[in-house]
C-alpha positions in Angstrom: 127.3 -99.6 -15.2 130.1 -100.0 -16.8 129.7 -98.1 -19.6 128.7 -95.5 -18.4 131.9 -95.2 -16.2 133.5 -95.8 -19.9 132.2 -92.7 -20.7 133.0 -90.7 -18.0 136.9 -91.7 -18.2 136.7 -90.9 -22.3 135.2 -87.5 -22.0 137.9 -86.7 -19.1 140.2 -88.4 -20.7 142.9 -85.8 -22.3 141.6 -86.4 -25.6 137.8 -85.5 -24.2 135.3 -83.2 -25.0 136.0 -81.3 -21.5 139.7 -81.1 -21.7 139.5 -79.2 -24.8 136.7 -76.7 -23.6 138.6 -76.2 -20.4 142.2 -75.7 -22.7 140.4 -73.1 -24.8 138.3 -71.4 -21.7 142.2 -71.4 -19.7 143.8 -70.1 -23.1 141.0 -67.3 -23.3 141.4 -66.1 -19.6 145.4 -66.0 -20.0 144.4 -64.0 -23.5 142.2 -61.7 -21.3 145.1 -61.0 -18.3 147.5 -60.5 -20.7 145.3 -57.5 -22.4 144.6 -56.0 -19.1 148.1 -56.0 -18.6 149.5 -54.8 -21.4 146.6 -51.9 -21.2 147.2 -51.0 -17.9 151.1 -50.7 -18.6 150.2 -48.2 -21.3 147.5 -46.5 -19.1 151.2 -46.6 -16.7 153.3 -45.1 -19.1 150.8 -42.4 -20.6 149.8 -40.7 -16.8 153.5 -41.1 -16.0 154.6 -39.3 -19.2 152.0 -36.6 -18.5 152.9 -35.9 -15.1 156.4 -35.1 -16.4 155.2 -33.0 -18.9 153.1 -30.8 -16.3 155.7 -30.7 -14.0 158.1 -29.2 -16.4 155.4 -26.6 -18.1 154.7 -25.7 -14.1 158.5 -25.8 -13.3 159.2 -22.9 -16.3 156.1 -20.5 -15.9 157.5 -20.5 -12.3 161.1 -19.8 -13.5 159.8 -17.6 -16.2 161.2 -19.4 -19.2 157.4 -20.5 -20.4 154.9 -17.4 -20.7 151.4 -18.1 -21.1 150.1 -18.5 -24.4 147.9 -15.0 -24.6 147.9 -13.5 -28.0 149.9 -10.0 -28.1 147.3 -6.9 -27.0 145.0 -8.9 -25.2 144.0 -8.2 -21.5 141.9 -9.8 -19.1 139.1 -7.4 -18.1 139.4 -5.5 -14.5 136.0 -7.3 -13.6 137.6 -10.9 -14.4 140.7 -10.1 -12.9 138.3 -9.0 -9.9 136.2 -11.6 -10.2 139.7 -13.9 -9.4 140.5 -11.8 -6.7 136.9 -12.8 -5.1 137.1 -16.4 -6.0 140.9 -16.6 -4.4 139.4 -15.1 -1.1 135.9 -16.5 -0.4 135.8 -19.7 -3.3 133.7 -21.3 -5.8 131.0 -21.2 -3.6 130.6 -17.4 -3.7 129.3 -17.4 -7.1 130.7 -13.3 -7.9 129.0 -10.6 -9.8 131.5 -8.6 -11.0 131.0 -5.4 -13.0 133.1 -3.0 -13.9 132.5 0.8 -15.1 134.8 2.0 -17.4 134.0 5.8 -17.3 134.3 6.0 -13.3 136.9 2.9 -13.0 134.8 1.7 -10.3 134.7 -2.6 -9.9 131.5 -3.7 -8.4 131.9 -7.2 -7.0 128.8 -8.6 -5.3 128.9 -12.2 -3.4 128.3 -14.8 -1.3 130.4 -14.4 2.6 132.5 -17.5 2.8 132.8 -16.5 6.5 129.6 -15.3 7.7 127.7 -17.7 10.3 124.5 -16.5 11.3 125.1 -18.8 14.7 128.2 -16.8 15.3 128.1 -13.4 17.7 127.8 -9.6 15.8 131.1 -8.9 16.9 132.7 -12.1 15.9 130.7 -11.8 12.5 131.4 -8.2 11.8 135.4 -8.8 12.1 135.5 -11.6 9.8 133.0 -9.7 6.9 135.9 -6.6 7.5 138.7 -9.1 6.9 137.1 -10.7 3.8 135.6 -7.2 2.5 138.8 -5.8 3.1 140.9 -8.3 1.3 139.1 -8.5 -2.4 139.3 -4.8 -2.3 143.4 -5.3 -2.1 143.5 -7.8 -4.5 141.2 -6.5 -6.8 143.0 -3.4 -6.9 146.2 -4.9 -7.1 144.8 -7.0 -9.9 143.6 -4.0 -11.7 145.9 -0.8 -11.9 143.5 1.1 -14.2 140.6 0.6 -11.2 139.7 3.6 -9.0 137.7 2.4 -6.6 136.4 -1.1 -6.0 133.2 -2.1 -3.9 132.9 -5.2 -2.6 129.0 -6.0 -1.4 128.4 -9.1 0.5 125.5 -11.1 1.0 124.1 -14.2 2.7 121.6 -15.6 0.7 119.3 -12.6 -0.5 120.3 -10.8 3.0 123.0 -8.0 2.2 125.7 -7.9 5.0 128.4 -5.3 4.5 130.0 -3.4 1.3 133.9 -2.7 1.5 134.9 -0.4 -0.6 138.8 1.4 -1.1 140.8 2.8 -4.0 144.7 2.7 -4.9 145.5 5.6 -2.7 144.3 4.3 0.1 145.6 1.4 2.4 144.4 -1.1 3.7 143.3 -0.4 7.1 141.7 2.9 5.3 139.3 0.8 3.4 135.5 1.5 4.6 133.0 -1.2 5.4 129.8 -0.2 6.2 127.5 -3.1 7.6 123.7 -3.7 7.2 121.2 -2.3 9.6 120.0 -5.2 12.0 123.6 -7.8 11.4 122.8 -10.5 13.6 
Protein backbone atom coordinates (compact mmCIF):
# COMPACT_ATOMS: atom_id res chain seq x y z
CA UNK A 1 0.00 0.00 0.00
CA UNK A 2 2.50 2.14 0.39
CA UNK A 3 3.86 2.29 -2.77
CA UNK A 4 1.35 2.71 -4.41
CA UNK A 5 0.53 6.00 -2.41
CA UNK A 6 4.45 6.63 -3.54
CA UNK A 7 3.33 6.80 -6.71
CA UNK A 8 0.45 8.79 -6.56
CA UNK A 9 2.45 11.72 -4.64
CA UNK A 10 5.45 11.39 -7.49
CA UNK A 11 3.15 11.66 -10.45
CA UNK A 12 1.31 14.79 -8.62
CA UNK A 13 4.19 15.82 -7.42
CA UNK A 14 5.32 19.21 -9.41
CA UNK A 15 7.87 17.34 -11.12
CA UNK A 16 5.03 14.67 -12.39
CA UNK A 17 3.79 13.39 -15.37
CA UNK A 18 0.32 15.29 -14.74
CA UNK A 19 1.63 18.67 -13.77
CA UNK A 20 3.33 18.90 -16.96
CA UNK A 21 0.33 17.79 -19.18
CA UNK A 22 -1.87 20.13 -17.18
CA UNK A 23 1.00 23.25 -17.64
CA UNK A 24 0.96 22.53 -21.42
CA UNK A 25 -3.01 21.92 -21.65
CA UNK A 26 -3.39 25.59 -19.33
CA UNK A 27 -0.56 27.15 -21.61
CA UNK A 28 -2.55 25.94 -24.87
CA UNK A 29 -5.99 27.27 -23.66
CA UNK A 30 -4.35 30.81 -22.67
CA UNK A 31 -2.65 30.41 -26.46
CA UNK A 32 -6.21 29.86 -27.65
CA UNK A 33 -8.04 33.04 -25.63
CA UNK A 34 -5.40 35.17 -26.59
CA UNK A 35 -6.04 34.35 -30.50
CA UNK A 36 -9.68 34.88 -30.12
CA UNK A 37 -8.92 38.01 -28.70
CA UNK A 38 -6.63 39.48 -30.67
CA UNK A 39 -9.08 38.21 -33.79
CA UNK A 40 -12.03 39.60 -32.47
CA UNK A 41 -10.20 43.13 -31.80
CA UNK A 42 -9.36 43.17 -35.52
CA UNK A 43 -12.89 41.84 -36.45
CA UNK A 44 -13.53 45.33 -33.94
CA UNK A 45 -11.42 47.54 -35.67
CA UNK A 46 -12.28 46.41 -39.35
CA UNK A 47 -16.48 46.79 -38.93
CA UNK A 48 -15.71 49.94 -37.01
CA UNK A 49 -13.41 51.34 -39.77
CA UNK A 50 -16.12 50.38 -42.30
CA UNK A 51 -18.93 51.92 -40.73
CA UNK A 52 -17.00 55.22 -40.93
CA UNK A 53 -16.28 54.88 -44.26
CA UNK A 54 -20.08 54.36 -45.28
CA UNK A 55 -21.16 56.96 -43.18
CA UNK A 56 -18.93 59.42 -44.88
CA UNK A 57 -19.65 58.04 -48.70
CA UNK A 58 -23.54 58.39 -47.46
CA UNK A 59 -22.92 61.76 -45.68
CA UNK A 60 -21.44 63.36 -49.33
CA UNK A 61 -23.91 61.75 -51.99
CA UNK A 62 -26.37 63.49 -49.55
CA UNK A 63 -24.37 66.78 -49.56
CA UNK A 64 -23.62 66.31 -53.16
CA UNK A 65 -19.88 66.33 -53.00
CA UNK A 66 -19.67 62.38 -54.03
CA UNK A 67 -21.68 61.58 -57.41
CA UNK A 68 -22.29 58.07 -58.27
CA UNK A 69 -19.76 56.34 -60.14
CA UNK A 70 -21.90 56.04 -63.63
CA UNK A 71 -19.80 56.26 -66.67
CA UNK A 72 -20.51 59.62 -68.83
CA UNK A 73 -23.67 58.87 -71.41
CA UNK A 74 -25.12 56.23 -69.61
CA UNK A 75 -28.84 56.14 -68.54
CA UNK A 76 -30.83 53.86 -66.70
CA UNK A 77 -33.67 52.59 -68.87
CA UNK A 78 -37.44 54.26 -68.25
CA UNK A 79 -38.54 50.53 -67.49
CA UNK A 80 -35.73 50.15 -64.64
CA UNK A 81 -36.24 53.44 -63.44
CA UNK A 82 -40.10 52.20 -63.50
CA UNK A 83 -39.39 49.18 -62.29
CA UNK A 84 -37.84 51.29 -58.98
CA UNK A 85 -40.75 53.25 -58.80
CA UNK A 86 -42.93 49.83 -58.35
CA UNK A 87 -40.51 48.21 -55.99
CA UNK A 88 -40.38 51.66 -53.74
CA UNK A 89 -44.32 51.50 -53.60
CA UNK A 90 -45.48 47.84 -53.28
CA UNK A 91 -41.82 45.89 -52.43
CA UNK A 92 -39.74 42.98 -53.24
CA UNK A 93 -42.53 41.00 -53.02
CA UNK A 94 -44.29 42.37 -56.11
CA UNK A 95 -41.90 40.78 -58.33
CA UNK A 96 -42.54 43.81 -61.57
CA UNK A 97 -42.66 43.33 -65.19
CA UNK A 98 -41.72 46.31 -66.53
CA UNK A 99 -41.64 47.10 -70.25
CA UNK A 100 -41.26 49.90 -71.96
CA UNK A 101 -42.10 51.00 -75.74
CA UNK A 102 -39.91 53.31 -77.13
CA UNK A 103 -41.93 54.35 -80.27
CA UNK A 104 -45.24 55.21 -78.17
CA UNK A 105 -43.26 56.09 -74.81
CA UNK A 106 -45.65 54.07 -73.00
CA UNK A 107 -44.15 52.01 -69.54
CA UNK A 108 -46.02 48.92 -68.92
CA UNK A 109 -45.52 47.81 -65.33
CA UNK A 110 -47.42 44.59 -64.33
CA UNK A 111 -47.32 43.30 -60.52
CA UNK A 112 -48.13 41.88 -57.56
CA UNK A 113 -50.87 44.35 -55.11
CA UNK A 114 -48.99 44.78 -51.88
CA UNK A 115 -52.30 46.02 -50.52
CA UNK A 116 -54.96 43.92 -51.81
CA UNK A 117 -56.78 41.44 -49.19
CA UNK A 118 -59.20 39.31 -50.63
CA UNK A 119 -60.77 39.22 -46.78
CA UNK A 120 -61.06 42.98 -47.02
CA UNK A 121 -64.62 44.68 -48.37
CA UNK A 122 -64.81 45.97 -52.41
CA UNK A 123 -64.84 49.31 -51.28
CA UNK A 124 -62.03 49.09 -48.81
CA UNK A 125 -60.07 47.10 -51.58
CA UNK A 126 -60.85 49.32 -54.46
CA UNK A 127 -59.39 52.54 -52.56
CA UNK A 128 -56.25 51.04 -51.61
CA UNK A 129 -55.60 49.33 -55.47
CA UNK A 130 -56.36 53.46 -56.64
CA UNK A 131 -53.87 54.63 -54.13
CA UNK A 132 -51.13 52.07 -55.04
CA UNK A 133 -52.14 52.23 -58.95
CA UNK A 134 -52.07 55.78 -58.66
CA UNK A 135 -48.71 56.23 -57.01
CA UNK A 136 -46.26 54.13 -59.50
CA UNK A 137 -47.88 56.02 -62.24
CA UNK A 138 -46.44 59.40 -60.37
CA UNK A 139 -43.25 58.00 -59.72
CA UNK A 140 -42.73 56.28 -62.70
CA UNK A 141 -43.40 59.29 -64.59
CA UNK A 142 -41.44 61.44 -62.51
CA UNK A 143 -38.67 58.82 -62.82
CA UNK A 144 -38.93 58.92 -66.51
CA UNK A 145 -39.36 62.44 -68.31
CA UNK A 146 -39.13 60.85 -71.85
CA UNK A 147 -42.37 58.51 -70.80
CA UNK A 148 -45.85 59.37 -72.27
CA UNK A 149 -47.99 57.39 -70.63
CA UNK A 150 -47.41 54.72 -68.02
CA UNK A 151 -49.84 51.66 -67.18
CA UNK A 152 -49.75 50.14 -64.19
CA UNK A 153 -51.70 46.57 -64.17
CA UNK A 154 -52.12 44.83 -60.90
CA UNK A 155 -52.67 41.38 -60.02
CA UNK A 156 -53.23 38.96 -57.23
CA UNK A 157 -51.81 35.83 -58.05
CA UNK A 158 -52.94 35.09 -61.75
CA UNK A 159 -56.31 37.21 -60.92
CA UNK A 160 -55.90 40.79 -62.59
CA UNK A 161 -57.32 43.51 -60.35
CA UNK A 162 -57.10 47.06 -61.66
CA UNK A 163 -54.70 48.94 -64.43
CA UNK A 164 -53.86 52.75 -63.51
CA UNK A 165 -52.68 54.39 -66.10
CA UNK A 166 -51.77 58.55 -66.45
CA UNK A 167 -49.23 60.57 -68.50
CA UNK A 168 -47.14 63.82 -67.62
CA UNK A 169 -49.97 66.18 -68.43
CA UNK A 170 -52.08 64.91 -66.23
CA UNK A 171 -52.29 64.96 -62.35
CA UNK A 172 -52.72 62.92 -60.10
CA UNK A 173 -56.21 62.68 -59.16
CA UNK A 174 -56.67 62.59 -63.26
CA UNK A 175 -55.05 59.33 -63.39
CA UNK A 176 -57.66 56.43 -64.56
CA UNK A 177 -58.02 53.12 -62.92
CA UNK A 178 -60.24 50.83 -64.27
CA UNK A 179 -60.97 47.70 -61.97
CA UNK A 180 -61.69 44.04 -62.93
CA UNK A 181 -65.16 42.75 -63.66
CA UNK A 182 -66.28 40.71 -60.48
CA UNK A 183 -63.40 42.60 -57.58
CA UNK A 184 -64.31 40.91 -54.55
Amino acid sequence: MAKNRTARNDSSSPGGRRSRAGLAAAAARSKRARTRWIVAAVAAVVVAAGAVLLFRQINGVQEGVVTPNVPEGAQLSPALRARGAVLTISGDDSRPDVRYDPASGTITARFQSKYYDPKHSAAYNRQYLATEGRLIVQLALHNSPEASEVVAVLYHGRQELATASGGPSQAYNDYAVQYAKGLP
